[in-house]
MARDO-502995 format. One line per field, with one value per residue (C-alpha): x, y, z. Coordinates in nm, 4 decimals. Each point is the difference from the previous one (the first is absolute). Layout:
X <- c(X  ...)
Y <- c(Y  ...)
Z <- c(Z  ...)
This chain:
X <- c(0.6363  -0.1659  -0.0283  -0.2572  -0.0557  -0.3573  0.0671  -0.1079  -0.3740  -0.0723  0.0337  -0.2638  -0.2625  -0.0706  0.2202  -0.2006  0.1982  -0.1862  0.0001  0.2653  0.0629  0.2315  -0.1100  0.3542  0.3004  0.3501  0.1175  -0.1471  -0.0934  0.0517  -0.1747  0.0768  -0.3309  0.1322  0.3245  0.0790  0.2802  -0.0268  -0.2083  -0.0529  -0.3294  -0.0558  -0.2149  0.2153  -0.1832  0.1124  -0.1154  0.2121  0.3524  0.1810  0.3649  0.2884  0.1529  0.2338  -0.1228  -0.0759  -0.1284  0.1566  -0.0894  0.0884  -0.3767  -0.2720  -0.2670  -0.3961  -0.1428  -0.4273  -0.0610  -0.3431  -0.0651  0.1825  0.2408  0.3481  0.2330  0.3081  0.3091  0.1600  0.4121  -0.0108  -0.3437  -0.1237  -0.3265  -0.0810  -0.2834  -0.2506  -0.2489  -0.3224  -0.2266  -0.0206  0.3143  0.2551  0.4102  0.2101  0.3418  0.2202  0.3463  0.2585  -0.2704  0.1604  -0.2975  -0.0654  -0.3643  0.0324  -0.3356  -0.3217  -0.3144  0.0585  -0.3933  -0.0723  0.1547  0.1406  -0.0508  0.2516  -0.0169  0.3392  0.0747  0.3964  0.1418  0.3660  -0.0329)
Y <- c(-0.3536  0.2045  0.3526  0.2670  0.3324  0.1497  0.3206  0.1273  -0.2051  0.1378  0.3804  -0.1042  -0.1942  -0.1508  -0.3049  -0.3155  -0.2550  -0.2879  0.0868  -0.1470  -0.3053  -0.2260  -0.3756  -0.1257  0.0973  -0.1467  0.2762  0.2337  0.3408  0.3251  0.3176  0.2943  0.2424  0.2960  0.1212  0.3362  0.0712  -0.0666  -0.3074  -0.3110  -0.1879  -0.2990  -0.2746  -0.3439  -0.3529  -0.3219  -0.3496  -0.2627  0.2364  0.0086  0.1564  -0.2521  -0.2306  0.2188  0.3528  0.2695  0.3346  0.2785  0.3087  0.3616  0.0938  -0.0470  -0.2342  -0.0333  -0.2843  -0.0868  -0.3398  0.0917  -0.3902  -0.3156  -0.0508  -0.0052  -0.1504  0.2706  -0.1112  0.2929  -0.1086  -0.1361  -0.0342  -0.4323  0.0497  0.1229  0.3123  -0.1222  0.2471  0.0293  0.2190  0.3111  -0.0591  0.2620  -0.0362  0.3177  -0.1452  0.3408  0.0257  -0.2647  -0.2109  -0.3175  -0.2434  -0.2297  -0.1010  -0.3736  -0.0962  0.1568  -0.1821  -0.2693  0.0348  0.3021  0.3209  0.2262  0.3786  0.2170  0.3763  0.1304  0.3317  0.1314  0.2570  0.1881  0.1914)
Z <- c(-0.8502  -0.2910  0.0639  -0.1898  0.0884  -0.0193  0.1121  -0.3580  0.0122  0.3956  -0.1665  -0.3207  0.2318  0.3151  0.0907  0.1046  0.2367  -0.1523  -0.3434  -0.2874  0.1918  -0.1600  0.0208  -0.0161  0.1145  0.0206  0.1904  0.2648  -0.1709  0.1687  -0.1244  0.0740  0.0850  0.1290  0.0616  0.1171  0.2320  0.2852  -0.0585  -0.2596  0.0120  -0.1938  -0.0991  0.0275  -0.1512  0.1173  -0.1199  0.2147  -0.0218  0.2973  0.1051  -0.0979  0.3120  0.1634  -0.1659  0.2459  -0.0324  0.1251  -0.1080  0.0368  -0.0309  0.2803  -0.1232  0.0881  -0.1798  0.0252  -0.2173  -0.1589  -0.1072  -0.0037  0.2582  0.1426  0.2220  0.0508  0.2522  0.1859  0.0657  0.3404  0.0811  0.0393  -0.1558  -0.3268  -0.0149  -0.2065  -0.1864  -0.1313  -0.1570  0.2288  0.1857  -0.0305  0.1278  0.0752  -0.1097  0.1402  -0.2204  0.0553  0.1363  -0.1486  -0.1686  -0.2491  -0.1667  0.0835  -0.2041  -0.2092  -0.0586  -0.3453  -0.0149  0.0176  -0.1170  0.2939  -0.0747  0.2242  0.0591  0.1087  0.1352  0.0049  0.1689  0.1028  0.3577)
């Protein structure tokens, strides 16, 4: 996963979800918007990545996710069917909520926004 902060841009000019798209991507990248305690939002791109087999999520955060294109397929630890999302769709993933992204689209590039938050 490749991490960048853009904290500094969002204070110089607007930040545009669907701007500075990279084409392609061995790893998913994770941007960080806005962080300001007590919550993190960031832009995530995916083209194809998925969680590794037996890698599970479990975080100390609470997590709202809304895909904004592409699409998803997340797993949530014992649930049978996997969630899948499109654009529009949003999943409130409360902390400790144990999940996994199973799949993103390979054809299309999958544009998450992700809100975190302590309570």
């Amino acid at each position: 996963m490749i991490e960048e902060d853009c904290t500094e841009d969002m204070k110089k000019s607007p930040f545009n979800f669907f701007q500075d798209i990279p084409q392609a991507l061995s790893e998913e990248l994770v941007e960080k918007v806005l962080s300001t305690p007590p919550v993190r939002i960031e832009r995530i791109i995916s083209n194809g990545q998925s969680s590794p087999q037996g890698f599970w999520y479990d975080q100390d955060e609470h997590e709202w996710v809304a895909v904004l294109s592409g699409e998803a397929l997340v797993e949530l630890e014992g649930h049978k069917e996997f969630i899948k999302l499109v654009p529009g769709d949003t999943l409130h993933l409360p902390a400790h909520t144990k999940h996994r992204i199973e799949s993103t689209a390979l054809l299309q590039t999958t544009i998450w926004l992700a809100v975190f938050w302590i309570s």
